[in-house]
C-alpha positions as a Python dict, from the first residue, in 0.01 Angstrom:
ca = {
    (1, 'X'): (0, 0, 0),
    (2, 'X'): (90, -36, -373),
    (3, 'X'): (379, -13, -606),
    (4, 'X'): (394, 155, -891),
    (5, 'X'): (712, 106, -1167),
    (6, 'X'): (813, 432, -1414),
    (7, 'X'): (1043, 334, -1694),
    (8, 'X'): (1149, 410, -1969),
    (9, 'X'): (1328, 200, -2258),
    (10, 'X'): (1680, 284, -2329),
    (11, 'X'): (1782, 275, -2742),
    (12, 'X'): (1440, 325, -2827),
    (13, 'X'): (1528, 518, -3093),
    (14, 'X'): (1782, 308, -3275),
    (15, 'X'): (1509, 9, -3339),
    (16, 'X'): (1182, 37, -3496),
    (17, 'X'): (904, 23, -3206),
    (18, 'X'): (748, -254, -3414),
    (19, 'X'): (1035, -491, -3263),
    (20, 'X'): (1022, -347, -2868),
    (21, 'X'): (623, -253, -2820),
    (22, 'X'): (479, -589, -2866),
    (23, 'X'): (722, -710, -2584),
    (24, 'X'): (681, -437, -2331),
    (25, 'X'): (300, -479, -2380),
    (26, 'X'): (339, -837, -2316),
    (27, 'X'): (518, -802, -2042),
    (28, 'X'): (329, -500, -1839),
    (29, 'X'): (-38, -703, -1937),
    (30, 'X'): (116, -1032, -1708),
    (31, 'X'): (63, -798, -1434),
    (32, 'X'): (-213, -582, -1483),
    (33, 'X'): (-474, -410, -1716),
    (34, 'X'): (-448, -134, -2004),
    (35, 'X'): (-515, 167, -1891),
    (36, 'X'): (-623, 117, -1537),
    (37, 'X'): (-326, -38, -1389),
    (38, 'X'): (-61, 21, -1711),
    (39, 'X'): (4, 266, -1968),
    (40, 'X'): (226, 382, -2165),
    (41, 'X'): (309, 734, -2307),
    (42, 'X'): (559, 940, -2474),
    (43, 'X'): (636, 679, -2691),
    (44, 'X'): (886, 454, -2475),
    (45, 'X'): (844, 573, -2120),
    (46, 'X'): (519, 354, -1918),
    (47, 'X'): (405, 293, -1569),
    (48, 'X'): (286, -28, -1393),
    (49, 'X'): (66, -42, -1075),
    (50, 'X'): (62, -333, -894),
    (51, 'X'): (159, -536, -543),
    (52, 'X'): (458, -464, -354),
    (53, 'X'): (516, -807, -313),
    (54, 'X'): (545, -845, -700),
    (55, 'X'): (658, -529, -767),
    (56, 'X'): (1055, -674, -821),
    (57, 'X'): (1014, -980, -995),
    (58, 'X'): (808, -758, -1273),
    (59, 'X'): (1073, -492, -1297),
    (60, 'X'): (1310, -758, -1375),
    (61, 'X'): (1063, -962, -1597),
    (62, 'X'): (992, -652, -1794),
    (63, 'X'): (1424, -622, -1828),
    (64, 'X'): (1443, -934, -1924),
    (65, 'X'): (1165, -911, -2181),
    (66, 'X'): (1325, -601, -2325),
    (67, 'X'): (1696, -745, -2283),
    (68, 'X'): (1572, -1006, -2562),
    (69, 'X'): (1665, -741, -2828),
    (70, 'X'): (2076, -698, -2875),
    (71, 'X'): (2162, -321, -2721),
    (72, 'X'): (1813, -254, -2575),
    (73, 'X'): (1743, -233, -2184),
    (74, 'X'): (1486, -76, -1985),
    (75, 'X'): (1546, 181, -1672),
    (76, 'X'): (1285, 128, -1389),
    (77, 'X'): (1214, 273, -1082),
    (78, 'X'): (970, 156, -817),
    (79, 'X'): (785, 347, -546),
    (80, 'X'): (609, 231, -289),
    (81, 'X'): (361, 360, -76),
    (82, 'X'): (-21, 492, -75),
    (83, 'X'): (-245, 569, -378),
    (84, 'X'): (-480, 874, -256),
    (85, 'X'): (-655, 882, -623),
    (86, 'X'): (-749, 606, -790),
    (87, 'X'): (-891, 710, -1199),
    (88, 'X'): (-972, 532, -1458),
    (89, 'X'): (-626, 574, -1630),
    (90, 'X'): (-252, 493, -1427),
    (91, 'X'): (-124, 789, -1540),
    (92, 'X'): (-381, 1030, -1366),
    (93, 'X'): (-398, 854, -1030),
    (94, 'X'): (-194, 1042, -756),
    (95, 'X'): (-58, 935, -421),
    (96, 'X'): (265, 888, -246),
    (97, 'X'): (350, 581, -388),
    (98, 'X'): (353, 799, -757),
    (99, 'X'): (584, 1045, -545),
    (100, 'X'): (795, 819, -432),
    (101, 'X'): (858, 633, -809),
    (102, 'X'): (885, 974, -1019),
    (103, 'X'): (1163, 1054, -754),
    (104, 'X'): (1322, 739, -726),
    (105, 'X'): (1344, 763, -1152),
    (106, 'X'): (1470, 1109, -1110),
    (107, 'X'): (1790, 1044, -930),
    (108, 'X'): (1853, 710, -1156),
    (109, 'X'): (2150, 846, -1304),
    (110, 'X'): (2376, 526, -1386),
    (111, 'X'): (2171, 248, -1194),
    (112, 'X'): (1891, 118, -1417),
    (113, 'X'): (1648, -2, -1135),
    (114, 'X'): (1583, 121, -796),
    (115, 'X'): (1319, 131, -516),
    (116, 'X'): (1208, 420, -277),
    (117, 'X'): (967, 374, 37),
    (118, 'X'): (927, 607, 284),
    (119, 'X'): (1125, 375, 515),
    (120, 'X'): (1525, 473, 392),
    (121, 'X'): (1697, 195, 580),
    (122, 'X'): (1500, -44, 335),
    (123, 'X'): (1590, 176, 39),
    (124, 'X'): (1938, 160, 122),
    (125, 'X'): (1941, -205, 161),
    (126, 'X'): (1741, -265, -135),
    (127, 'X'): (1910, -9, -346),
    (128, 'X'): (2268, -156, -234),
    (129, 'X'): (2174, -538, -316),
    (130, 'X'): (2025, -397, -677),
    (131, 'X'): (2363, -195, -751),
    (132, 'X'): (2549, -564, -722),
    (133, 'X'): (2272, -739, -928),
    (134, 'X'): (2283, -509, -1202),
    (135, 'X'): (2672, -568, -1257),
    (136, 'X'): (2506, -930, -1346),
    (137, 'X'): (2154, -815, -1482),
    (138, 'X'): (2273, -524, -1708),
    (139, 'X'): (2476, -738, -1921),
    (140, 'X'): (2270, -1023, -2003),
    (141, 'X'): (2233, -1098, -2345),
    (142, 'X'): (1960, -1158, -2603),
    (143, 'X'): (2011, -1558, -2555),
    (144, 'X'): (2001, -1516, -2153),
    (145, 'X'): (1742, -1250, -2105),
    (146, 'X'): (1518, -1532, -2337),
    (147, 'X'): (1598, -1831, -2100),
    (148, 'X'): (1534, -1603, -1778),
    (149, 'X'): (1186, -1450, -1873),
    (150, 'X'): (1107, -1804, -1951),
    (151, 'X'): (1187, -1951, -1641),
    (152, 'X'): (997, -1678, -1473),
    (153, 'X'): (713, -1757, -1668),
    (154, 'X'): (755, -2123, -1589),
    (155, 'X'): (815, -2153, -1248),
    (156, 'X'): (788, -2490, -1163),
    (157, 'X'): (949, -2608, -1479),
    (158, 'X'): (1321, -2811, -1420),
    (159, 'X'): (1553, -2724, -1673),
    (160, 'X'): (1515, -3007, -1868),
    (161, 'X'): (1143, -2878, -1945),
    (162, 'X'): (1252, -2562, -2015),
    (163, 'X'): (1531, -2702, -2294),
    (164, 'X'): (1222, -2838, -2412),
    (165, 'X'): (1001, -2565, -2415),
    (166, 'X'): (1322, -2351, -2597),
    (167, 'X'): (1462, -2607, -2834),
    (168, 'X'): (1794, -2603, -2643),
    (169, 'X'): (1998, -2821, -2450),
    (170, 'X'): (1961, -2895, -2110),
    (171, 'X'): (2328, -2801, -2066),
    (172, 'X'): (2257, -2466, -2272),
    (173, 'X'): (1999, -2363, -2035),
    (174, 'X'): (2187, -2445, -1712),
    (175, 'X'): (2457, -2225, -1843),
    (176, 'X'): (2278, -1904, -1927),
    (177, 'X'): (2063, -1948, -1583),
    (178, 'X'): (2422, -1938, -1404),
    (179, 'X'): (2537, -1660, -1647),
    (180, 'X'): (2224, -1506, -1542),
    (181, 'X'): (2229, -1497, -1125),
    (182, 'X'): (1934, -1659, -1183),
    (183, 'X'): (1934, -1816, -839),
    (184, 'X'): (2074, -1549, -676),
    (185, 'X'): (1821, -1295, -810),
    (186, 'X'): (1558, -1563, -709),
    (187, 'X'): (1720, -1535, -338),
    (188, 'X'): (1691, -1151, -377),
    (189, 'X'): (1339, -1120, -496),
    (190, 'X'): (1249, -1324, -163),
    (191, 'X'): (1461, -1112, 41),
    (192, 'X'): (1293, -825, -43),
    (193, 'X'): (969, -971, 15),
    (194, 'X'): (1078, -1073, 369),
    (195, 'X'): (1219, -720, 446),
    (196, 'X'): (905, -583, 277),
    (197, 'X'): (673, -778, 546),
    (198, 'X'): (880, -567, 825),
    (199, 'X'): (780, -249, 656),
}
């Protein structure tokens, strides 16, 4: 089984790509390679094979990674499932795990980020615990989604490192951390890998 993310940047058009491209590139290469596992195409849309187990935590790196620019966010969905053809480039490879993410990003109306399997009980689990985090994740700012990507980068960092590693203050970084959920998306992250092990 694999996952595979479709996105697409939101507000693409009111910055230069010069600002947003660098950072979606930096993001998608932490989990995978150009063109075999990530591309992107049509200018601000892209797609991302890679684990089901990591297939959350990168939708929500890649957020946070885009969230870094005032007004921009990213719309993501993830399918999960079989890949029947594997080619040389993501976007020609076929399989019901592509099925199951171009329909997922099809009905994501509102909701920036959802997840479709061919098991629905877990989709509507999943889908109803990301509708509550994205009251929290959708309106992170520049300053927060900056602190959170680095703490996902740095996983074993306290937060006194990561004041450090940002040239903030411990106290700054605690703050935006609780601003962000970032415990409680932590806790969801692992409860979708433990409901993911029951698939």
């Amino acid at each position: 089984m694999i996952a595979v993310l479709t996105g697409d940047i939101k507000n693409s058009s009111e910055h230069k790509a010069s600002s947003w491209l660098p950072l979606l590139k930096q993001a998608l290469n932490r989990y995978g390679n150009e063109p075999s596992d990530w591309e992107i195409y049509r200018g601000d849309s892209f797609q991302l094979q890679t684990t089901p187990k990591v297939a959350l935590e990168a939708a929500i790196y890649i957020k946070a990674s885009i969230k870094q620019i005032r007004r921009m966010d990213v719309r993501i969905a993830v399918g999960l499932g079989e890949i029947s053809h594997k080619a040389a480039k993501i976007t020609e490879s076929n399989g019901p795990a592509f099925v199951n993410s171009g329909q997922c990003f099809e009905q994501l109306k509102k909701q920036r980020l959802g997840i479709r399997t061919s098991n629905t009980t877990f989709n509507e689990q999943i889908n109803l615990l990301l509708e509550l985090a994205l009251l929290t994740l959708d309106n992170w700012t520049p300053a927060i989604s900056k602190t959170v990507k680095c703490a996902m980068e740095n996983p074993t960092l306290n937060q006194k490192e990561l004041a450090a590693l940002l040239n903030k203050s411990q106290g700054n970084i605690s703050e935006e951390l609780n601003k962000a959920g970032f415990d409680e998306v932590k806790k969801m992250i692992q409860f979708y890998r433990t409901q993911l092990a029951q698939l």
